[in-house]
C-alpha positions in Angstrom: 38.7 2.7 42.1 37.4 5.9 42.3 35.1 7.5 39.5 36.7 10.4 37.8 34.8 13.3 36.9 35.4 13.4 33.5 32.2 15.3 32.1 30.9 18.2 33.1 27.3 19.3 32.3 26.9 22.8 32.3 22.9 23.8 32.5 22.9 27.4 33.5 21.1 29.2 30.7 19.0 32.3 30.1 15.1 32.5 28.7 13.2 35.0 27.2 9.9 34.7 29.1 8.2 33.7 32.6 6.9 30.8 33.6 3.6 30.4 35.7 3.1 28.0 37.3 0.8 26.0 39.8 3.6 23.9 41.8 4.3 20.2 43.1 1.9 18.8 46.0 1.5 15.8 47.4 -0.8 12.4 46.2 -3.2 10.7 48.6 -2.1 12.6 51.9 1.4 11.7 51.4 3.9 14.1 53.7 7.3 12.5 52.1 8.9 10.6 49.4 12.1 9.0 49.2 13.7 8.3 45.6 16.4 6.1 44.2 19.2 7.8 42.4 22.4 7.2 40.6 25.7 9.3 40.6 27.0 10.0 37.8 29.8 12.2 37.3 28.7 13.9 40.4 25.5 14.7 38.8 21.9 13.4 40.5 20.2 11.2 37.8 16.6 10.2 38.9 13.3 9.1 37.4 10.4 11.8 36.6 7.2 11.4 34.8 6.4 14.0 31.9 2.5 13.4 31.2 2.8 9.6 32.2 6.2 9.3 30.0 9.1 8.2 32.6 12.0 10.0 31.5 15.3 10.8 33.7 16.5 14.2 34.4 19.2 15.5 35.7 18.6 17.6 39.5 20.2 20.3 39.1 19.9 23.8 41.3 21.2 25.9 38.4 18.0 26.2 36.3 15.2 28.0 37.0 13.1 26.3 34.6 13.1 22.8 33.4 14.7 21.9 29.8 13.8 18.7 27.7 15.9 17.5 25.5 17.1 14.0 23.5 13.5 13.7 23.4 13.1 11.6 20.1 14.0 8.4 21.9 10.8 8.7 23.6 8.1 8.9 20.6 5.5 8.7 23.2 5.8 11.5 24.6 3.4 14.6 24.5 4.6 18.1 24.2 1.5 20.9 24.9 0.7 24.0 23.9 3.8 24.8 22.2 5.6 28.4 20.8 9.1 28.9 20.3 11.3 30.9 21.7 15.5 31.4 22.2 18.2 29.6 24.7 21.1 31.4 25.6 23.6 29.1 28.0 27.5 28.5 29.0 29.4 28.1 25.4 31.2 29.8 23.0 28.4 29.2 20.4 25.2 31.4 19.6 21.8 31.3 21.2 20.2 28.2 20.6 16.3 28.1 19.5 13.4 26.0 21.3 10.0 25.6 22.2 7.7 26.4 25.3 6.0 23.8 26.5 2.7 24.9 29.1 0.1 22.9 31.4 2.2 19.4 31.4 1.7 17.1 34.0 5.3 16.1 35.7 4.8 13.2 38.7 7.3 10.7 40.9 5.5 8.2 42.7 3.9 10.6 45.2 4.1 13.9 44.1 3.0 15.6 40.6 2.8 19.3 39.1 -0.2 19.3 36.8 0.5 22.5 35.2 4.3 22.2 34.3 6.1 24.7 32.0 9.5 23.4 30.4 11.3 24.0 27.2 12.5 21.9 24.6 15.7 21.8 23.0 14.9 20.1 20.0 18.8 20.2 18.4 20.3 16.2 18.8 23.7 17.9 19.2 22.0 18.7 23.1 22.6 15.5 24.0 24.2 14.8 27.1 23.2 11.1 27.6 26.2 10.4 25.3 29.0 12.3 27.5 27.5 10.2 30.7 27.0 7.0 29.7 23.3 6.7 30.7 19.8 8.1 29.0 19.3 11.2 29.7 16.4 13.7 28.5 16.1 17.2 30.7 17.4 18.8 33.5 14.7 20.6 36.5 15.6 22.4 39.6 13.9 25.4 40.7 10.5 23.9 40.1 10.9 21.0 42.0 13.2 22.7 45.1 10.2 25.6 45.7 7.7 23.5 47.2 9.9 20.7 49.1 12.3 20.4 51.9 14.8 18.2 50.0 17.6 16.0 51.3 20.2 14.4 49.2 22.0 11.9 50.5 24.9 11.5 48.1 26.4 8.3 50.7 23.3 6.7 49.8 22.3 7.9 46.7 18.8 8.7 48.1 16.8 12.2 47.9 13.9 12.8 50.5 11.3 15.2 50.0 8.7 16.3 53.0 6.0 18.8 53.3 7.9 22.0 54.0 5.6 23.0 57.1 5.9 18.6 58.7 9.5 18.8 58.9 11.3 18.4 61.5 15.5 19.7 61.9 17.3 17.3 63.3 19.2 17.4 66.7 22.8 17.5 65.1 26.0 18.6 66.3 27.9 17.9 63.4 25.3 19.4 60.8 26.1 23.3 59.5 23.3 24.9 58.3 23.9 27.8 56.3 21.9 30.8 54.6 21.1 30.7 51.1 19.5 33.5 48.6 17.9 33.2 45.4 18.3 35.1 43.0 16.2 34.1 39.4 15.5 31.1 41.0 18.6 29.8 41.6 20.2 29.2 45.3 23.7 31.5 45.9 26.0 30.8 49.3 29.1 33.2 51.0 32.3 30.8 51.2 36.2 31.2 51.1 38.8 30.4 48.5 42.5 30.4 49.5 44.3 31.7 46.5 48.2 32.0 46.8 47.8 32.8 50.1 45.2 35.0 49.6 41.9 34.4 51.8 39.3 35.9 49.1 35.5 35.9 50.0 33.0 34.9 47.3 29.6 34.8 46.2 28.9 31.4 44.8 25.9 30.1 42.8 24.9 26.2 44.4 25.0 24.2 41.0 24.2 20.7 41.5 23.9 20.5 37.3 28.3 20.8 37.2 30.1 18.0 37.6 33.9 19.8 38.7 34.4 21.1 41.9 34.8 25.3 42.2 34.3 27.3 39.4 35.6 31.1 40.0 35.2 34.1 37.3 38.2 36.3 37.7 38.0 39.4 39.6 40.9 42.1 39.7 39.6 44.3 42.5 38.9 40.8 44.8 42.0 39.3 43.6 40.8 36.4 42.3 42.7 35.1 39.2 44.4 32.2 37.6 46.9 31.0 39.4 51.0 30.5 38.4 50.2 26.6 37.7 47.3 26.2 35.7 46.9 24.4 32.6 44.2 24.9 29.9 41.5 22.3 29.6 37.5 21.4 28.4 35.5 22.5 30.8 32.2 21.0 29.5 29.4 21.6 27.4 26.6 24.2 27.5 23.3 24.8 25.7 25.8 27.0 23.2 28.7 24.3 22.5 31.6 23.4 24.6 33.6 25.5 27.4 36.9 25.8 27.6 39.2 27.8 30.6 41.9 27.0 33.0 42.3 24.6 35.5 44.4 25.0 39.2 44.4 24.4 42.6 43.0 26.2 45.5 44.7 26.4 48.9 41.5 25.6 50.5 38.0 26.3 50.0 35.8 26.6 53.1 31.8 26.8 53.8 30.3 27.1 57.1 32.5 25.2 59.3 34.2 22.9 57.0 37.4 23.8 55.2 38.2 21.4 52.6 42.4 21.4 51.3 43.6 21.8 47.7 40.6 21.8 45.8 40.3 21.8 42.2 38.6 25.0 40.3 38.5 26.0 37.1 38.2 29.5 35.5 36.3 29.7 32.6 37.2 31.7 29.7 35.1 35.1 29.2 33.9 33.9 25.7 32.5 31.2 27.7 30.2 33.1 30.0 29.3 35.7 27.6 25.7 35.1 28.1 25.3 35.0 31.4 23.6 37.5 32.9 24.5 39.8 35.2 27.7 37.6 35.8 28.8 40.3 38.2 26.6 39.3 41.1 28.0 36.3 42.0 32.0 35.0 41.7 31.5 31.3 40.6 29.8 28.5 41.4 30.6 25.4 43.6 29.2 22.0 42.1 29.1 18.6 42.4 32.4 17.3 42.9 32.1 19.4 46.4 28.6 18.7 47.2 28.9 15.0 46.9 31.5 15.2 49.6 28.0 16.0 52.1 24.5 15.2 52.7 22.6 18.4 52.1 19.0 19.6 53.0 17.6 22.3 50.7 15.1 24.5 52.3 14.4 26.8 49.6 11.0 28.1 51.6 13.4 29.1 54.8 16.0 30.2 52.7 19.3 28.0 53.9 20.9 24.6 53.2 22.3 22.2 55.7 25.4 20.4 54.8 26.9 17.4 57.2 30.1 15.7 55.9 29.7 12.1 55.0 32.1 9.4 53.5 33.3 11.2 50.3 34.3 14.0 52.1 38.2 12.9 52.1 38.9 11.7 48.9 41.3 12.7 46.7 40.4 15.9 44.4 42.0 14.8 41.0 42.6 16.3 37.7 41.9 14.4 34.5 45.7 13.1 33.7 45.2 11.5 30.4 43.4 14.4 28.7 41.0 12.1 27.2 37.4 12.7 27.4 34.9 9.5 26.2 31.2 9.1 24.9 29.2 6.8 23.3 28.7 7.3 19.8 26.6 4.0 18.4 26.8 0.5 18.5 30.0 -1.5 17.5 30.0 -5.6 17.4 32.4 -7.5 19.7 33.5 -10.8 19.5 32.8 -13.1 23.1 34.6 -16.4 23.5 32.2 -18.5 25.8 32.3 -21.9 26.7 29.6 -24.3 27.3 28.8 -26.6 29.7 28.4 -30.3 28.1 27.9 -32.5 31.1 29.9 -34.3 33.6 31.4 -37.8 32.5 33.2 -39.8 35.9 36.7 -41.3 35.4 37.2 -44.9 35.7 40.7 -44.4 37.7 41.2 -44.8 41.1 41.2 -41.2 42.3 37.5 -40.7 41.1 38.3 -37.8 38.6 35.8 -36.1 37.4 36.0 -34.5 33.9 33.7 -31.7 33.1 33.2 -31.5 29.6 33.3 -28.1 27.7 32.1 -26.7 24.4 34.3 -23.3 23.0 32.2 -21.4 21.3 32.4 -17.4 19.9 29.4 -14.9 19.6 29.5 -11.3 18.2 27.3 -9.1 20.3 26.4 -5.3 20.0 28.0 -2.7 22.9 28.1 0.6 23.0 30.9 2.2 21.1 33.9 4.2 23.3 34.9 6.7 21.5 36.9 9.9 22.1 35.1 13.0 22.5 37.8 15.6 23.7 41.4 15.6 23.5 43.5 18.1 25.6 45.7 20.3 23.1 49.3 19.6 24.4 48.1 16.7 26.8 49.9 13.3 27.0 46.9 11.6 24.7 47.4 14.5 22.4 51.5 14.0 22.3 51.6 10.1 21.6 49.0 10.9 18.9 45.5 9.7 19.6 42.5 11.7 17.9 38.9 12.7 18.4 36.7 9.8 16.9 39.1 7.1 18.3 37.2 4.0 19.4 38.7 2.4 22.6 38.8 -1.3 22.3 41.0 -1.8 25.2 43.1 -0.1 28.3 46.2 -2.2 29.9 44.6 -5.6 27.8 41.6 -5.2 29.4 38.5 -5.1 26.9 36.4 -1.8 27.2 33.3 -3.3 26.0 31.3 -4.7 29.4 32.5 -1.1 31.1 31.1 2.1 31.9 32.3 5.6 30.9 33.4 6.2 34.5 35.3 2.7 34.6 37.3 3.8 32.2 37.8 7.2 32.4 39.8 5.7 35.9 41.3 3.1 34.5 42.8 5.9 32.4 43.6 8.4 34.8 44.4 6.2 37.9 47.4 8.2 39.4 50.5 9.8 38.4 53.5 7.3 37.2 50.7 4.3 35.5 51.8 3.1 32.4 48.5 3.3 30.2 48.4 0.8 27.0 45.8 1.5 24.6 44.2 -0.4 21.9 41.9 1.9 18.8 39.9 1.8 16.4 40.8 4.6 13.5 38.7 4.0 10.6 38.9 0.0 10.7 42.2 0.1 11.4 43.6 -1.0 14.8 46.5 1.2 16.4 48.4 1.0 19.7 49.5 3.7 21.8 51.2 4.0 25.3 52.0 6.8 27.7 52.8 7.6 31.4 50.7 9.1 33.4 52.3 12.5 34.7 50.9 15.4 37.3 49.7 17.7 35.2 50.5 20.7 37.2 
């Protein structure tokens, strides 16, 4: 079953200040690295060392500088040379404040920064690790894009990095490569967006850091706006609270030589993007629910990506049916029937039967609690009555409690026309609700 993207993380932020700083190199004469990652939600998740503290951040093109935060699960950690200063990100809340962190060391196996700024968020309602499932403490980009050639593989959940000035293009016919600018850091491409017909030209920020597809801002004078059939959804959460806009289809959206059909984008609302500055230069962003669909070199130095389709690149683009968005808040207890093995006892009858004997036997054991983070005003979940703070206990009869947040978020939003049975927890109480899954468009 395919993994919904039912969370986006939304990273882009503004900061009072500039950074100096020295830049990533390579240990021991090393030229390249390859690192492990996992995909989640269409966001890169990989192992980084913050002065000899692994932690795991999120890779994400739409920062310029890196943020820390859920920190206070690692009390090891070291935080240097500290003064505070102001957030401002995607949300319809106010500025957030935090602290500037100078001259950290940041490392992976064979590369380190030994003079790293970041910032930390020191607020535990930043906390994305809850939305995805998985611990996570900070988001980077910029810094570690500047001084690498970097490939993601997102078939193979692999990134590569390699000495700008060794690397070597490969001789590919089925490989675009495309030209990039940066502006504050941050990596913008020229695409297309069918709208209603409409072939509309846009400037798009590369944002590895959102989970959904195509955002677009609208634009009178370039005719972008919402289309006729839209609905309003949760878009995600920023460093100032949640976002909230529309949600539609595209007639196509097309970069470099690809042209990808039907795509989904959002259009956030303008209270949402109040803080972003300059919001004029650009006319969205396209994130990860695209970029997975390719293996991508970033070659910040040169100034251009390369993008080759690979095995996502025809799945479905789907729309969160249910209107149910999940976290985990806690621990709950769960009771496991197990059964034991005794021995093996032969039958004196003439078949030779062998009888395995079996002990029953019940456990409680602590899992993470599935809880309901977001419900859809006017969505199906919404209608039949379910609430924010909901624990799941089961989907269909089958028991939530040895799944992941993406497991579920598919099992609840498989395709249009599934009956969905639900079993919650309200305050100690158990309560079951059922709905039909219907296109929301």
């Amino acid at each position: 079953m395919r993994k919904l993207a039912s969370f986006c993380l939304i990273s882009l932020f503004v900061i009072q200040g500039v950074c100096a700083q020295t830049g990533f190199r390579f240990k021991n004469g090393a030229s390249e690295e390859t690192i492990k990652f996992e995909l989640i939600n269409n966001l890169i998740i990989f192992p980084l060392k913050v002065n000899n503290v692994e932690l795991s951040f999120i890779l994400d093109t739409g920062v310029s500088s890196p943020i820390l935060f859920n920190i206070y699960q690692s009390d090891s950690l070291q935080i240097r040379n500290v003064e505070e200063i102001t957030l401002k990100g995607l949300g319809e809340g106010d500025p957030i404040k935090a602290f500037k962190s100078s001259k950290n060391v940041f490392a992976t196996a064979e590369t380190y920064n030994p003079n790293q700024d970041f910032y930390v968020v020191i607020d535990a309602a930043i906390n994305f690790s809850p939305r995805l499932g998985v611990p996570v403490h900070g988001i980077i980009g910029y810094d570690f894009f500047r001084d690498f050639v970097v490939e993601i593989n997102y078939a193979s959940e692999k990134i590569k990095l390699f000495k700008p000035d060794d690397y070597n293009y490969r001789n590919c016919t089925r490989c675009n490569s495309i030209d990039i600018s940066l502006l504050r850091k941050k990596p913008y491409l020229n695409a297309k967006v069918g709208l209603e017909g409409k072939e509309i030209p846009v400037r798009l920020l590369i944002d590895s850091g959102s989970s959904d597809a195509l955002w677009l801002f609208p634009n009178k004078e370039m005719g972008i706006k919402v289309p006729v059939k839209n609905f309003e959804d949760f878009l995600g959460r920023g460093l100032s609270g949640s976002v909230y806009g529309n949600k539609a289809k595209t007639d196509y959206f097309e970069v470099g030589d690809y042209q990808l059909a039907s795509t989904n984008v959002a259009f956030p609302s303008e209270e949402s993007i109040q803080h972003l500055t300059n919001p004029g230069t650009r006319n969205g962003s396209v994130g990860g629910e695209i970029l997975k669909r390719f293996n991508v070199v970033f070659d910040y130095p040169n100034r251009k990506v390369t993008i080759k389709k690979n095995k996502h690149f025809n799945d479905d683009f789907r729309f969160n049916l249910s209107g149910i968005e999940l976290m985990h808040n806690g621990l709950r207890p769960v009771e496991v029937k197990a059964r034991k093995y005794e021995g093996v006892v032969k039958e004196e009858d003439p078949t030779g039967a062998i009888k395995i004997l079996l002990d029953d036997s019940t456990r409680f054991e602590l899992h993470p609690s599935i809880e309901i983070a977001e419900i859809r005003e006017k969505s199906l979940a919404d209608e039949v009555g379910l609430k924010v703070g909901d624990v799941i206990i089961s989907v269909n009869g089958d028991s939530v409690y040895d799944k992941s947040l993406q497991e579920i978020s598919g099992m609840l939003n498989e395709k249009v026309g599934k009956k969905i049975r639900l079993v919650i927890d309200r305050n100690g109480i158990e309560l079951k609700f059922s709905f039909e899954l219907v296109d929301v468009l």
